[in-house]
C-alpha positions, 0 to 999 in steps of 0.5 A: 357814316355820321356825315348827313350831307355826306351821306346824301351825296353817297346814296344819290350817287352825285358825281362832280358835286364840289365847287366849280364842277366838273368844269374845274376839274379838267380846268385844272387837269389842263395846265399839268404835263401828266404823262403816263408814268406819273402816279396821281390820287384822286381823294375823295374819289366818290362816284370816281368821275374825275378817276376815270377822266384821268385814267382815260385821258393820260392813261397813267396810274390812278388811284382813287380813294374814299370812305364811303363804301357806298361811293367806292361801290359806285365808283369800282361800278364805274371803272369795271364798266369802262374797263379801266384798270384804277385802284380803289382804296377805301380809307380817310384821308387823315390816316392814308394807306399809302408810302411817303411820296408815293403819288406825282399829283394829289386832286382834293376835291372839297374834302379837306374841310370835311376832316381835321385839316392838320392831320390832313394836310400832315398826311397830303405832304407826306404821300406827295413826291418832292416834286409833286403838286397838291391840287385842292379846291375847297369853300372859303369865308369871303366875308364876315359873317354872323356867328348864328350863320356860320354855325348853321352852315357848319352844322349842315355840312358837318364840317368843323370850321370854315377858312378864310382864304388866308387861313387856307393858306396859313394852314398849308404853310402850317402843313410844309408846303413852301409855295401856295398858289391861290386862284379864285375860279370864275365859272364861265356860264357859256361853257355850261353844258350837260358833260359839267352838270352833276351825275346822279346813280341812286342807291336802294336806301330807305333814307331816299327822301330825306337825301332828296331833302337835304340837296335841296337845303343845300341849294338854298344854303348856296344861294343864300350865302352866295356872297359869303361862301366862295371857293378857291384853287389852291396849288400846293408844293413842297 
C-alpha cells in the first residue's frame, strides 16, 4: 500500500485512531435501536475494535472490511480470539464486494477521505438499505487556511482534498443521500480513560522506526492545526 500514514497505522496495530476515539464510537452506536437481526458494515475496519464491540454488544451480523492485509490479519486475529463469528473482507471501498442494499447501518471511521469520495460515497448509497443510515466521521477545514498548509497536510496524510463541512454535505447530497444530519462532537475529557486511549499490536516490519516517526508527525500536525482541522458526525439517509 502507497499510503505512508496509512501504513504506519497497519504496522503498529493502532485501534480507534480516527477522530473522537473509541469514545465516539459507542457515542454513536448508543442512539441506534440495533438488534440482532440487522446487517451492519464496519469500513475501514482496521484492527476490528470497533467489529468486535458491536458483535459482542448487539450480537448481530457483522462485517468488517478493509484494504489493508496487515489490519485484517490483526483484526481476524482479534475475533478468533474472542471467538466472534464476523466476517472479514478484504476490499476498498470505492469498488465494495457486496449486494445492493445489502447492510441495515454503515460506520465509516475517517476512511472517506482517504479515497475518491464520489465513487464512495456511489458505492456507500448502493450497499445501504432504503431505510438504513450511513454513520461516517470524518476531518473537515474549520477555517481558511494558507494553500502551503493545506498541501502539507494533504501530503502527510495521503488524502486528495480537505472538505469543509458544507462541501461534506454537498457531497453527500451529490452521492443521493436526501437527509444529512451534521454533529460537531465535543469530547468530554472527564470521560477519558484507558478503554478510549488507542490500541497498539505491532507487526515484525523493518520500516518500525520510520511508523514510530510518522505518529509522531502526526501529533504534532494535530496540534499545530488544532483550530483548522476539526471533524464532524455525519448521519446520512436515502
Amino acid at each position: 500500500m502507497k499510503n505512508k500514514y496509512l501504513n504506519s497505522l497497519a504496522y503498529l496495530g493502532v485501534g480507534g485512531a480516527h477522530p473522537g476515539g473509541f469514545q465516539l464510537t459507542k457515542y454513536i452506536l448508543s442512539k441506534e435501536e440495533i438488534t440482532n437481526e440487522k446487517k451492519i458494515l464496519d469500513v475501514g475496519c482496521g484492527t476490528g475494535k470497533t467489529a468486535a464491540y458491536i458483535a459482542k454488544n448487539f450480537r448481530c451480523n457483522v462485517t468488517a472490511l478493509d484494504v489493508h492485509p496487515e489490519m485484517l490479519k490483526k483484526a481476524r486475529r482479534r475475533f478468533t480470539n474472542q471467538s466472534l463469528p464476523i466476517n472479514v473482507v478484504e476490499g476498498s471501498v470505492e469498488n465494495v464486494p457486496f449486494e445492493q442494499e445489502m447492510f441495515d447501518i454503515v460506520l465509516v471511521e475517517s476512511v472517506i477521505v482517504f479515497t475518491d469520495v464520489t465513487k464512495t460515497l456511489a458505492e456507500l448509497k448502493r450497499i445501504l438499505n432504503h431505510d438504513g443510515v450511513l454513520y461516517a466521521i470524518e476531518m473537515v477545514l474549520e477555517s481558511n487556511s494558507e494553500q502551503l498548509s493545506l498541501n502539507a497536510i494533504k501530503d502527510f496524510y495521503g488524502v486528495p482534498e480537505i472538505f469543509t463541512e458544507q462541501e461534506w454535505e454537498q457531497a453527500f447530497r451529490n452521492a443521493g443521500f436526501t437527509s444529512i444530519k451534521i454533529e460537531k462532537y465535543e469530547i468530554d475529557e472527564a470521560d477519558f480513560n484507558l478503554e478510549q486511549a488507542p490500541e497498539f499490536e505491532l507487526s515484525n516490519n523493518e520500516n518500525m522506526d520510520e511508523y514510530y516517526a510518522m505518529l509522531f508527525d502526526h501529533q504534532v500536525l494535530s496540534e499545530t492545526f488544532k483550530h483548522k482541522l476539526g471533524f464532524r458526525i455525519f448521519k446520512c439517509t436515502l
